[in-house]
TIVEX-442894 format. One record per residue: residue number from 0; residue in three letters; chain; x, y, z of N, C-alpha, C in turn. Coordinates in steps of 0.05 Angstrom, whole numbers, m for minus. Each point is the difference from the previous one (the first is absolute). Layout:
n res chain n_xx n_yy n_zz ca_xx ca_yy ca_zz c_xx c_yy c_zz
NUM ALA A X Y Z X Y Z X Y Z;
...
***
This chain:
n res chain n_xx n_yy n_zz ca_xx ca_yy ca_zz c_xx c_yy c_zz
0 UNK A m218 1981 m115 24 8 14 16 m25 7;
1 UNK A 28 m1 m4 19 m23 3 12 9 25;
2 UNK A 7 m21 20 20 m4 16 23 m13 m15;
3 UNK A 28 15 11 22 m14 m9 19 m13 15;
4 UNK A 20 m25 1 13 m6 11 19 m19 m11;
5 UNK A 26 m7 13 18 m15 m13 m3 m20 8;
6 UNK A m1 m32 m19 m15 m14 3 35 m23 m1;
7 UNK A 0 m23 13 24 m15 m1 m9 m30 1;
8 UNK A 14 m14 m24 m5 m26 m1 29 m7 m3;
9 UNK A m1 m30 14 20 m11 4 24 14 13;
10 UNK A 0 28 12 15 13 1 16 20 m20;
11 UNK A m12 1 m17 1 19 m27 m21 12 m2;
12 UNK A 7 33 5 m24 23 m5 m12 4 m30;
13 UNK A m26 6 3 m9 7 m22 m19 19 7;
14 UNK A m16 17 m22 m17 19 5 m24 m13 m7;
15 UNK A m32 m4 22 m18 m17 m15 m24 19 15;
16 UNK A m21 m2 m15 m25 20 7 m12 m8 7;
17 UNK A m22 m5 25 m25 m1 9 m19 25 m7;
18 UNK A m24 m14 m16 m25 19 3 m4 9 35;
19 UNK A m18 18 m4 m13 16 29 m16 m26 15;
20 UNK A 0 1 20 m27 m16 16 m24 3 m15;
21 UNK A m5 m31 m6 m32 m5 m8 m1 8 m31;
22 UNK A 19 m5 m13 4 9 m29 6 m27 m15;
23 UNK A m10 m1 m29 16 m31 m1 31 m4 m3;
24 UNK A 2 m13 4 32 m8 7 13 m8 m28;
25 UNK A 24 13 m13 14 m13 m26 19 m17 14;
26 UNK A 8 m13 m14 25 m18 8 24 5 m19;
27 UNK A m2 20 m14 27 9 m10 16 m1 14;
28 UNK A 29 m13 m2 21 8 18 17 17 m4;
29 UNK A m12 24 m14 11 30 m5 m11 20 7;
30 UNK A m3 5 26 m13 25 19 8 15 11;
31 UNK A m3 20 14 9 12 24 m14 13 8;
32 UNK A 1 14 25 m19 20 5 14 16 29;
33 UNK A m6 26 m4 12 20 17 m6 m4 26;
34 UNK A 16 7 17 m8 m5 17 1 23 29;
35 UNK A m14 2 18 1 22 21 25 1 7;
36 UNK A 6 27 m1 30 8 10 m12 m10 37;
37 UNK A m14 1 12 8 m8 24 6 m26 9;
38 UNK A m8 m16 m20 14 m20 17 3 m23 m33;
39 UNK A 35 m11 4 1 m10 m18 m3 m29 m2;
40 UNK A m24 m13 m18 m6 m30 13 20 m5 m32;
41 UNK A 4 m29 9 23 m11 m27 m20 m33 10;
42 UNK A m7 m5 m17 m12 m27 m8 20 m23 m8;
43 UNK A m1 m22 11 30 m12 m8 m23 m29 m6;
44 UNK A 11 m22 m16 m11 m24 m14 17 m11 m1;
45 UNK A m2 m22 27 20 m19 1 m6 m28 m17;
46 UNK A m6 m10 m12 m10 m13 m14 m8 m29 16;
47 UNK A 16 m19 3 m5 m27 8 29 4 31;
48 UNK A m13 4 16 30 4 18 m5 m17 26;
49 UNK A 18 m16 10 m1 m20 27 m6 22 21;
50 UNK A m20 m10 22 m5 17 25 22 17 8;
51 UNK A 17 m16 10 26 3 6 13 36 m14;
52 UNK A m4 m6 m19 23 15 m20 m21 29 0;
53 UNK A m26 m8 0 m20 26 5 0 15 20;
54 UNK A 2 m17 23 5 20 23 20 13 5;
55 UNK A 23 m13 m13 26 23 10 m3 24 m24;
56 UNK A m20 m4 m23 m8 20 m13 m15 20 19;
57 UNK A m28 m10 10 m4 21 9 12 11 27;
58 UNK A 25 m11 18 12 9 24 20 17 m19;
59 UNK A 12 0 m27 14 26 m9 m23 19 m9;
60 UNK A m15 m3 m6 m14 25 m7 m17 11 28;
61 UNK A m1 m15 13 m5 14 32 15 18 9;
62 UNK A 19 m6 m1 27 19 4 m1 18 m14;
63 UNK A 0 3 m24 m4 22 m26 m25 19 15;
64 UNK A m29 m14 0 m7 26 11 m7 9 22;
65 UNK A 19 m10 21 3 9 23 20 20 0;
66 UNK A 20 m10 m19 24 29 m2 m16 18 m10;
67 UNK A m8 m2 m16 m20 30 m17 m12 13 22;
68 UNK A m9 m6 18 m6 17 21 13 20 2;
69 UNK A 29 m3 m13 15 24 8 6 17 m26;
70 UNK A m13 m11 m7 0 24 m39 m25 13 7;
71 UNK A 2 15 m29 m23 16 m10 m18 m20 m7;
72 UNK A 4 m19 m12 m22 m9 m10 m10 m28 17;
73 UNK A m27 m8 m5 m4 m26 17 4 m25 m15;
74 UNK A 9 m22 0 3 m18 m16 m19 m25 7;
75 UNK A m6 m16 m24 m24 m20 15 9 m21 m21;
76 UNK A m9 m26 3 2 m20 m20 m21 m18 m3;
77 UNK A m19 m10 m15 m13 m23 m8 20 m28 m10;
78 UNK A 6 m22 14 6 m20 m11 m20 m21 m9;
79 UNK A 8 m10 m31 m21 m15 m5 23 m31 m9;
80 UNK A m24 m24 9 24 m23 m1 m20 m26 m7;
81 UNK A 6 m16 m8 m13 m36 m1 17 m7 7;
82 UNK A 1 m31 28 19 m1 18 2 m29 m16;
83 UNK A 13 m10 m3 m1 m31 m1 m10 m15 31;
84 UNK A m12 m20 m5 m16 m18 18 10 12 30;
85 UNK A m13 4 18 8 9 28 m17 5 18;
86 UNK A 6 m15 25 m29 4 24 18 21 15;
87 UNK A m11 20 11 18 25 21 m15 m7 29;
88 UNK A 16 1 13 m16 m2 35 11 30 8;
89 UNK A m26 10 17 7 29 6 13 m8 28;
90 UNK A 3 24 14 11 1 27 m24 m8 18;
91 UNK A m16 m8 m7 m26 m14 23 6 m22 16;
92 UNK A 0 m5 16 0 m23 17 m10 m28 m13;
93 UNK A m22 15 m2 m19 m28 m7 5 m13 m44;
94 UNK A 4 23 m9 m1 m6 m25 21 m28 m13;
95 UNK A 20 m8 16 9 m25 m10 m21 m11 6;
96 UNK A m20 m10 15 m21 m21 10 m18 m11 m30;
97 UNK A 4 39 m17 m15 m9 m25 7 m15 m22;
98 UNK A 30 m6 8 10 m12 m32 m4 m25 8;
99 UNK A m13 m14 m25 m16 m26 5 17 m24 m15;
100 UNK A 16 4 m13 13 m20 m25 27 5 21;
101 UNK A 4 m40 m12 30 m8 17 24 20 m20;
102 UNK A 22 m9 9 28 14 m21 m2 m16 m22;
103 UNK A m4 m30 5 m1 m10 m21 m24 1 m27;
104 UNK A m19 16 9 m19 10 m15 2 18 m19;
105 UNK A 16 15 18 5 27 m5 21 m8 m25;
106 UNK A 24 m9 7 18 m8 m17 m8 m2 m34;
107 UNK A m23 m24 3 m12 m13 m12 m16 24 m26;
108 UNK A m11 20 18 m15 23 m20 28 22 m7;
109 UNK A 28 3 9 17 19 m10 m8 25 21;
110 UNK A m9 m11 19 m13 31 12 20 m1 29;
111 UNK A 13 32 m2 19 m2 26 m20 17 18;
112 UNK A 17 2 29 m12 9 26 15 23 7;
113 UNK A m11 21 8 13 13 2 m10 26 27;
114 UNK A 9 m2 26 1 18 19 2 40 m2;
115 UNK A m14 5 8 m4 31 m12 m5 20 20;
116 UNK A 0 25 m1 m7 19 25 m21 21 m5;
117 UNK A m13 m16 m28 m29 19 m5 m24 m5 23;
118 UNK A m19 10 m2 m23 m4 22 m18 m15 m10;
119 UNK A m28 m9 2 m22 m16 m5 20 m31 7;
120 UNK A m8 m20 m8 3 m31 5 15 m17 m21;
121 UNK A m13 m18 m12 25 m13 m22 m20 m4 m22;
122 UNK A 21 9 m26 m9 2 m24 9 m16 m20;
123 UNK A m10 m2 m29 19 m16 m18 5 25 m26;
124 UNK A 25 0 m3 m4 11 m33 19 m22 m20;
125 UNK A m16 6 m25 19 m9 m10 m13 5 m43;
126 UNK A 15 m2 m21 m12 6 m23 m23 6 m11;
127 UNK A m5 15 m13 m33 12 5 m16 16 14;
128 UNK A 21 m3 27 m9 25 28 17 31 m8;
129 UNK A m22 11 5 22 33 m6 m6 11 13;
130 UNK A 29 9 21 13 m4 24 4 25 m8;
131 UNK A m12 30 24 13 21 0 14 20 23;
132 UNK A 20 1 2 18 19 22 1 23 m2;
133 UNK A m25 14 11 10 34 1 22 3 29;
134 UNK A 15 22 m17 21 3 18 m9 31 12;
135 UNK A m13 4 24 0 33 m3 m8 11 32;
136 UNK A 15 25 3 m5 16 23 m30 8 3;
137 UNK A m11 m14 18 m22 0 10 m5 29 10;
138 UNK A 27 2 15 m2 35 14 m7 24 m11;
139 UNK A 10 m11 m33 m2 17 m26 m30 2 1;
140 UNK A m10 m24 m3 m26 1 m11 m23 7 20;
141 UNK A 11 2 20 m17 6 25 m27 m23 13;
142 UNK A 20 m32 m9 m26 m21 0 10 m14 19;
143 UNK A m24 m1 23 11 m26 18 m6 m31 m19;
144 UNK A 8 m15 21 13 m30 m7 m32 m2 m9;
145 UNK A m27 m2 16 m20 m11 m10 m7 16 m33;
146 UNK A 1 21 8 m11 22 m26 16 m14 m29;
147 UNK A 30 m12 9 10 m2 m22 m15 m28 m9;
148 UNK A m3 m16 23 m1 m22 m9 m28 m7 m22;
149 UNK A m20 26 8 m29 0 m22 11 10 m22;
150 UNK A 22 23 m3 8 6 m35 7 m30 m1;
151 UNK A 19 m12 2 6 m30 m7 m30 m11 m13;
152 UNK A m11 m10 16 m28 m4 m13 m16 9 m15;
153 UNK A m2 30 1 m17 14 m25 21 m3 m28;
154 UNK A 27 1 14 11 m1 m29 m14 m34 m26;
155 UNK A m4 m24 25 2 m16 m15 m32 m1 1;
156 UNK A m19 5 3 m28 8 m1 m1 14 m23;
157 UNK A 10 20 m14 m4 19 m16 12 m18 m34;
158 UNK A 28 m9 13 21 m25 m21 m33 m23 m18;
159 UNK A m9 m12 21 m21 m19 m11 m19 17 m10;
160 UNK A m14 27 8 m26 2 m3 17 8 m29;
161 UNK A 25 9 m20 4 m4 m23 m4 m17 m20;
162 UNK A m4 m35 21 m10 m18 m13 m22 m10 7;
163 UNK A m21 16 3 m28 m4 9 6 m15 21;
164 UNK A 8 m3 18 m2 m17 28 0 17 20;
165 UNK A m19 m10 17 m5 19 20 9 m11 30;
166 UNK A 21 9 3 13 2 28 m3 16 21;
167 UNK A m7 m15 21 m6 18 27 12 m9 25;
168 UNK A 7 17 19 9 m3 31 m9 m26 10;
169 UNK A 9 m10 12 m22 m17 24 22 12 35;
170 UNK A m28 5 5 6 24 39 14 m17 10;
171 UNK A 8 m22 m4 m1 m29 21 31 m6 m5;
172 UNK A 7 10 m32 28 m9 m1 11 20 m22;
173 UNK A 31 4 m7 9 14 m16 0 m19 m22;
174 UNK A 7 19 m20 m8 m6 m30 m14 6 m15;
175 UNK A m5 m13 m27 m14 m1 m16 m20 m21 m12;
176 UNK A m31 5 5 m11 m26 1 m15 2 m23;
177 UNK A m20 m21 m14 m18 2 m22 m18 m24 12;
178 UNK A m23 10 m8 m31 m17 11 5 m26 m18;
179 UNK A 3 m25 13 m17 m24 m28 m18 m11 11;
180 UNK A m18 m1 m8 m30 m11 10 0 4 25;
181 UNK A 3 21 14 m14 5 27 28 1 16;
182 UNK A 22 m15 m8 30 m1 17 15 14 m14;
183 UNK A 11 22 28 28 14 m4 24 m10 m11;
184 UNK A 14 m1 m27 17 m16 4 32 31 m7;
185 UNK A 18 m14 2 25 23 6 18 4 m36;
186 UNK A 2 29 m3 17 m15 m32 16 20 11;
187 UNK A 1 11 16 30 12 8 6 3 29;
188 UNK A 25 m4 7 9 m1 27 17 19 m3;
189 UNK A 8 10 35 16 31 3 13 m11 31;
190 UNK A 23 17 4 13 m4 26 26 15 m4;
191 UNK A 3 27 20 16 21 m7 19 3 29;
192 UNK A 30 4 2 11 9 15 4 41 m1;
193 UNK A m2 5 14 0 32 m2 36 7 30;
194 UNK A 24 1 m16 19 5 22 6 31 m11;
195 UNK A 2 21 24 7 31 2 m22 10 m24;
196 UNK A m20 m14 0 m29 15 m21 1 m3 m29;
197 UNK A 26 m21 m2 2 m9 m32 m14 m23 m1;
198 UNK A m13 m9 m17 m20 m26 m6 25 m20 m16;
199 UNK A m15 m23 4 22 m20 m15 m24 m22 m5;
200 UNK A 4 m18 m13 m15 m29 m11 m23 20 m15;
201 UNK A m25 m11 6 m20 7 m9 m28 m21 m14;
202 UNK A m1 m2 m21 m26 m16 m16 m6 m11 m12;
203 UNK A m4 m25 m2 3 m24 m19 m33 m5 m15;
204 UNK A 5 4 m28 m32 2 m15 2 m32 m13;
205 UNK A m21 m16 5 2 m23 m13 m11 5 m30;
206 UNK A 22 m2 m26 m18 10 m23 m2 m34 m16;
207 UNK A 27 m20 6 0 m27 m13 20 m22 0;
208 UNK A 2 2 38 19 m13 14 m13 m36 m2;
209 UNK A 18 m25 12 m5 m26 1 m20 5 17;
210 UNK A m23 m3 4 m17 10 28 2 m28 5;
211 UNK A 8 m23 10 6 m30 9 14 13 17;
212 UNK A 22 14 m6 13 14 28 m5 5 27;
213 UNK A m18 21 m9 m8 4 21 m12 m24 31;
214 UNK A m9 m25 m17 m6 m22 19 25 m7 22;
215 UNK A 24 14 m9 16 m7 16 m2 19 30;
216 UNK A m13 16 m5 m4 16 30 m27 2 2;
217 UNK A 2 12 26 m23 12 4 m1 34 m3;
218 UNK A m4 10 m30 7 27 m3 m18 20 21;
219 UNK A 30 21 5 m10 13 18 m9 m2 29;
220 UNK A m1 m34 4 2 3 24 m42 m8 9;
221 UNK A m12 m1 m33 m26 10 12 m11 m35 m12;
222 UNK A m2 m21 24 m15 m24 m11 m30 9 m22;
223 UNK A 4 m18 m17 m28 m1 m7 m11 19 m23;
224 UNK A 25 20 m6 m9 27 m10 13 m10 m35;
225 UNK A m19 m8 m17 8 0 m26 18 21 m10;
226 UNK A 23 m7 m21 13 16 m21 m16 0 m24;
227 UNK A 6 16 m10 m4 2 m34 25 17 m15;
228 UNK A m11 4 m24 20 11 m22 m17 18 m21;
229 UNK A 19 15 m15 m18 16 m17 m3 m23 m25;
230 UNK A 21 m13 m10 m9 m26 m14 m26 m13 0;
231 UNK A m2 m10 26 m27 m16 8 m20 15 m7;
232 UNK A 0 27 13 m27 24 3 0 4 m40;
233 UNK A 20 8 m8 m10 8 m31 m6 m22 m19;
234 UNK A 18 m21 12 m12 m33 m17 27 1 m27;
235 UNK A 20 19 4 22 m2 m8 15 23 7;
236 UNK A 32 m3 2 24 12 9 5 29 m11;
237 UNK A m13 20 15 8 26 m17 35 1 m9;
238 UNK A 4 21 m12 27 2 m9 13 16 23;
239 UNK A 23 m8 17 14 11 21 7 27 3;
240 UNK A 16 8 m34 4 19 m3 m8 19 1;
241 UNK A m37 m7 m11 m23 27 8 m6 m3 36;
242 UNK A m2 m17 2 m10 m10 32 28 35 22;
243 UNK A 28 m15 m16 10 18 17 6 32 m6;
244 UNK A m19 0 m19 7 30 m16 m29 8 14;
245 UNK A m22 m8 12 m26 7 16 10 3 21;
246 UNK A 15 m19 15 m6 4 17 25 30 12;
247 UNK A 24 1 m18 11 19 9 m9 30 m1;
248 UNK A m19 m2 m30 m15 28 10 m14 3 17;
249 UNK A m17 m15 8 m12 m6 26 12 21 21;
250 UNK A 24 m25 9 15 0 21 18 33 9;
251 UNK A m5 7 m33 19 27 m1 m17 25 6;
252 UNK A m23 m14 m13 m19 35 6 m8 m4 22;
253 UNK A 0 m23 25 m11 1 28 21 17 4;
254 UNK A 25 m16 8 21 15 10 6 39 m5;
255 UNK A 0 0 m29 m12 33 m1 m16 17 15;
256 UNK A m28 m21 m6 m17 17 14 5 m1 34;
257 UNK A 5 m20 12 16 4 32 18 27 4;
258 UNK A 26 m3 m30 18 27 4 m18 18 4;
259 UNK A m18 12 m19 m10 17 m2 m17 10 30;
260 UNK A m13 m15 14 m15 2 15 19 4 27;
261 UNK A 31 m11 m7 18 5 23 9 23 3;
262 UNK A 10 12 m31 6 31 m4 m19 22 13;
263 UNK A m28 m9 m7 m25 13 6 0 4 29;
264 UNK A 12 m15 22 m3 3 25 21 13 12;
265 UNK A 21 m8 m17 33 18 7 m16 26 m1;
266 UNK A m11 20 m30 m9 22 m4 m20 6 34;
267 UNK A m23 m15 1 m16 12 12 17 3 31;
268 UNK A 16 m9 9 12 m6 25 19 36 m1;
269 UNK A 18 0 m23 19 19 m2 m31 35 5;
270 UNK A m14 m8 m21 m26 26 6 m8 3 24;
271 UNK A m11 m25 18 m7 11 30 18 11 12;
272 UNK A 35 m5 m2 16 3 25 10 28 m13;
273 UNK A m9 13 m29 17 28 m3 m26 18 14;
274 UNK A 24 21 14 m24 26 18 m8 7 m16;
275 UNK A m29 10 m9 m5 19 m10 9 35 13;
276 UNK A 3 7 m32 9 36 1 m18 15 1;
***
């Protein structure tokens, strides 16, 4: 069974298919797949886009499906992006403390700075990292902020175990971690604003970014706590294109199965409150 959706690169739609969750993934870029009349997700592929220029992407499509609130149908969006070189500082107090490289450092690597109103601490993205923005009514889906924040993670838990890597939680911190010799180290970072129950930012998967980068902070905020990459872990660079064609089925059949389980409670709620005749 296919999910379908309209898929946009560069800002030019096209129709492209993801297999089902846990299926192998083609990389044809001639797909589609149907999709639940309840809620319409549109997958957009921004290709190589400055921080900057992404966020006022996803602050218009925030808007988009916040108006849908007032249609028939629910509207949702996945943004997918590689940022050119960029450290983000969240709204934390403390998270400037982490950026460790002077300007003139910074200069020096092409990597800009850039202030943000997502949550968790300070991050880097930049080429190689694939950077994803679900855009979507939480209210819809019936997920608080923590609940959502584990689909975030199972999605990219489920993304690797496609490439034999086995990714798991750590209780202690958000993300995505993988064991090397005994140490936790992080191949994906997450940090989500949720305004009127619409989500915005979201999840950065390291698949074959400069990891030297990262020396410029202290990612996340967490001393001491190794990065890695799916590069490093496979001993070479999967292809992006499959990387983001996994992880969106992934990402799509969580989100489903949430609808589903949201509808399921709308039903049971509407059955207790009719009198019986």
């Amino acid at each position: 069974m296919d999910f379908g959706r309209r898929f946009v690169r560069g800002g030019q739609h096209f129709d492209e298919s993801y297999p089902a969750p846990h299926h192998p993934v083609s990389t044809d870029p001639n797909y589609t797949f149907p999709m639940s009349e309840a809620m319409r997700l549109v997958v957009e592929d921004l290709g190589n886009r400055p921080y900057a220029d992404a966020y006022q992407d996803q602050a218009h499509r925030h808007e988009e499906v916040l108006a849908s609130r007032d249609g028939r149908q629910a509207l949702g969006y996945i943004l997918l992006v590689e940022h050119p070189p960029v450290v983000t500082i969240s709204r934390r107090a403390s998270s400037k403390d982490h950026l460790l490289a002077t300007p003139a450092l910074l200069a020096s690597r092409g990597v800009e700075v850039c202030e943000t109103d997502r949550g968790g601490d300070i991050t880097y993205h930049g080429p190689g990292q694939l950077v994803a923005y679900p855009i979507l009514d939480l209210n819809r889906l019936k997920l608080g902020i923590h609940a959502y924040m584990r689909l975030l993670e199972e999605t990219v838990i489920r993304t690797l175990a496609a490439y034999a890597i086995a990714g798991q939680r750590d209780t202690t911190a958000t993300g995505v971690w993988v064991d090397r010799a005994g140490t936790l180290a992080k191949v994906a970072a997450m940090g989500v604003r949720v305004r009127r129950w619409v989500s915005m930012h979201g999840l950065a998967l390291n698949v074959a970014p400069r990891m030297e980068d990262f020396q410029l902070i202290v990612p996340c905020g967490l001393a001491g706590r190794p990065v890695t990459c799916m590069r490093d872990l496979l001993g070479s660079a999967p292809d992006m294109a499959s990387v983001k064609a996994t992880l969106v089925s992934e990402l799509t059949g969580l989100i489903r199965e949430a609808e589903r389980a949201a509808d399921a409670k709308v039903a049971d709620a509407k059955n207790e409150a009719t009198p019986l005749t």
